[in-house]
Wavefront OBJ file of the C-alpha trace (Angstrom):
o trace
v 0.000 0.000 0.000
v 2.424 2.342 0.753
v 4.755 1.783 -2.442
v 1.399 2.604 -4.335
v 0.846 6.160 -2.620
v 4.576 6.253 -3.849
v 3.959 5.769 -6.717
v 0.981 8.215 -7.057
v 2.540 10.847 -5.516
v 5.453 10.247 -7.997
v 3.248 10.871 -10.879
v 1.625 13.678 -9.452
v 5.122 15.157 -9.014
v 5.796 14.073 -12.661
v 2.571 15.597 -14.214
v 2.756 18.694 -12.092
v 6.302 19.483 -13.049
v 5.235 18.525 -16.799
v 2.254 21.063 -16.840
v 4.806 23.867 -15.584
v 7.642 23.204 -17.932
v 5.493 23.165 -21.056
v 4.150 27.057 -20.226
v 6.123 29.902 -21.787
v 6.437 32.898 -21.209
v 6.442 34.915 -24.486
v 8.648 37.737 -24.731
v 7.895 41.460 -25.810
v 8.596 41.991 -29.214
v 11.199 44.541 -29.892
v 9.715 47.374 -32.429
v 11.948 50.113 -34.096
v 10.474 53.538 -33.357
v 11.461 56.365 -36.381
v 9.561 59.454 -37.283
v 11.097 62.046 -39.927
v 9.890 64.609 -37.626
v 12.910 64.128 -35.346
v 16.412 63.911 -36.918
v 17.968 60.486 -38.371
v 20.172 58.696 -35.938
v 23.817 60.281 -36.379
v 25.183 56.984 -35.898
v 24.481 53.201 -35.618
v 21.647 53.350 -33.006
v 17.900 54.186 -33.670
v 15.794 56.954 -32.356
v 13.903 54.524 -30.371
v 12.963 51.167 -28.965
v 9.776 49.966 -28.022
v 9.655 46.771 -26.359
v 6.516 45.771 -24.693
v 4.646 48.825 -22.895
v 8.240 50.817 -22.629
v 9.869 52.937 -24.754
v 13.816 53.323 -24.667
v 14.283 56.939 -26.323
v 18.096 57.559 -27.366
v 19.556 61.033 -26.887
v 17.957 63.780 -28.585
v 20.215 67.008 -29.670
v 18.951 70.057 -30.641
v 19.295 69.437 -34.997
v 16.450 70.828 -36.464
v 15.518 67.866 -38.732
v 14.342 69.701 -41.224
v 17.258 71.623 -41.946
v 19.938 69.283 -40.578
v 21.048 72.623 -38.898
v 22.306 72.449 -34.925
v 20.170 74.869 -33.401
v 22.248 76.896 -31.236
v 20.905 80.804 -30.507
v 20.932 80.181 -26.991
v 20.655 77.208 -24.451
v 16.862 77.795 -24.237
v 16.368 77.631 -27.709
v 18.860 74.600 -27.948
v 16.714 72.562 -24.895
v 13.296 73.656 -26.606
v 14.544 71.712 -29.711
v 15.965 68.800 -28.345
v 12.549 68.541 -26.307
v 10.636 68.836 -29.607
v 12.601 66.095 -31.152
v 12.328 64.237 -28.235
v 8.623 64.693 -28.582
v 8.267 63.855 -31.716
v 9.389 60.081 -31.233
v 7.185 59.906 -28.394
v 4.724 60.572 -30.564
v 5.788 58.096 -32.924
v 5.532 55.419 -30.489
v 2.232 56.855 -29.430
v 3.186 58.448 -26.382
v 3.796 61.585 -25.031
v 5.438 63.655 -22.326
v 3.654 62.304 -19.810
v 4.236 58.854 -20.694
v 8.320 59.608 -19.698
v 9.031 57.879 -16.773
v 12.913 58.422 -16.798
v 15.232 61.175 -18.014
v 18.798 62.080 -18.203
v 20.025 65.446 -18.875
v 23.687 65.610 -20.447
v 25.083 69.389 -20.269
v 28.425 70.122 -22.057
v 28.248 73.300 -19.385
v 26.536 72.350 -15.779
v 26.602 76.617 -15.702
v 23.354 75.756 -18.253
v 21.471 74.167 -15.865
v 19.194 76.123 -14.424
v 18.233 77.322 -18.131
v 17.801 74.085 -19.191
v 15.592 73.557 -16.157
v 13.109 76.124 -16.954
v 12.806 74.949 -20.276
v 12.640 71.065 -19.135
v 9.832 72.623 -16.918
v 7.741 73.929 -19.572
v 7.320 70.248 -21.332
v 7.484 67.909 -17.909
v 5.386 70.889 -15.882
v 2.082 68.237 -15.524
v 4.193 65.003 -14.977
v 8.091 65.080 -13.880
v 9.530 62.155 -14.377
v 12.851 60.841 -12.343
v 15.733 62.376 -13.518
v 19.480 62.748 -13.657
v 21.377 65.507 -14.909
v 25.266 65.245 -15.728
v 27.849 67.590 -17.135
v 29.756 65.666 -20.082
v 33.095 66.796 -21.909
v 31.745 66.726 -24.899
v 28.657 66.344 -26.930
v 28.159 64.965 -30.378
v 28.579 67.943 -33.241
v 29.284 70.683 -30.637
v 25.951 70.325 -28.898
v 25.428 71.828 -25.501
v 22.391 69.783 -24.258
v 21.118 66.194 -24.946
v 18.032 64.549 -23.564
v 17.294 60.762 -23.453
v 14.287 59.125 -21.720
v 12.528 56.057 -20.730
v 8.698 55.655 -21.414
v 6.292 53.687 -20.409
v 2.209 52.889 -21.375
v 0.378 54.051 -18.528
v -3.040 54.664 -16.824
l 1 2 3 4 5 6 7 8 9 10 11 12 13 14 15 16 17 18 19 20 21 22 23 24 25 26 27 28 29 30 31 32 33 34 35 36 37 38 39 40 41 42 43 44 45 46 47 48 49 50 51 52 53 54 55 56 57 58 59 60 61 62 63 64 65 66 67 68 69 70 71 72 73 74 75 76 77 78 79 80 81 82 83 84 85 86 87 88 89 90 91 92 93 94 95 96 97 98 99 100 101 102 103 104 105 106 107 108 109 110 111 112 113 114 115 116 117 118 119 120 121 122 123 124 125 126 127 128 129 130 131 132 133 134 135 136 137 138 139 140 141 142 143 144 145 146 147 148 149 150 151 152 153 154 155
């Protein structure tokens, strides 16, 4: 009697660990965000990532895309087009400012950052996301500000 509940138990086990080894858990797909509102990647990398519900946004500089000019008047003007850029892959991905959950700030001059700030304020004013900020020694093409982000689907 007892090598029988051995044996039943033993299948159990068996059929139990069969049931959980045949689930799977299917990964995200990985989509390649691009919008021609927001300038072409300046090097082997894409605007943006989209993999599941979150969106991996590279760094945005301030080229006017359609131009292909490095706007540069001032920092303010600089951050405002690097945030519209930025904004405009969001919006590719079908997201928006408020869908950024995670932001980095690279500043060739940390002197800029209260300028950039106020800018940064003006786009993030209804939902700030975290955030680092981090003086660099050197930008790509001169650049004084870039923004990347992480964003995510939500309620």
């Amino acid at each position: 009697m007892r090598i029988q509940w051995l044996v039943v138990i033993a299948l159990f086990a068996v059929v139990a660990f069969m049931g959980c080894a045949q689930k799977t858990t299917e990964l995200p797909e990985k989509v390649i965000i691009h919008t021609d509102a927001a300038p072409k990647a300046i090097g082997p990398y894409s605007q943006a990532v989209l993999v599941g519900e979150t969106l991996y946004c590279s760094g945005q500089i301030a080229i006017d895309p359609k131009t292909g000019e490095l706007v540069q008047e001032s920092i303010e003007a600089e951050t405002r087009q690097v945030l519209e850029n930025l904004g405009a892959v969001l919006r590719a991905a079908g997201m928006d400012y408020k869908n950024v959950v995670r932001a980095t700030v690279y500043l060739a001059d940390i002197q800029n950052y209260q300028a950039v700030n106020k800018v940064y304020n003006e786009y993030f004013a209804e939902s700030k996301p975290a955030r680092a900020a981090v003086q660099v020694a050197a930008l790509p093409k001169g650049a004084n500000v870039e923004i990347s982000c992480i964003a995510r689907m939500v309620k």
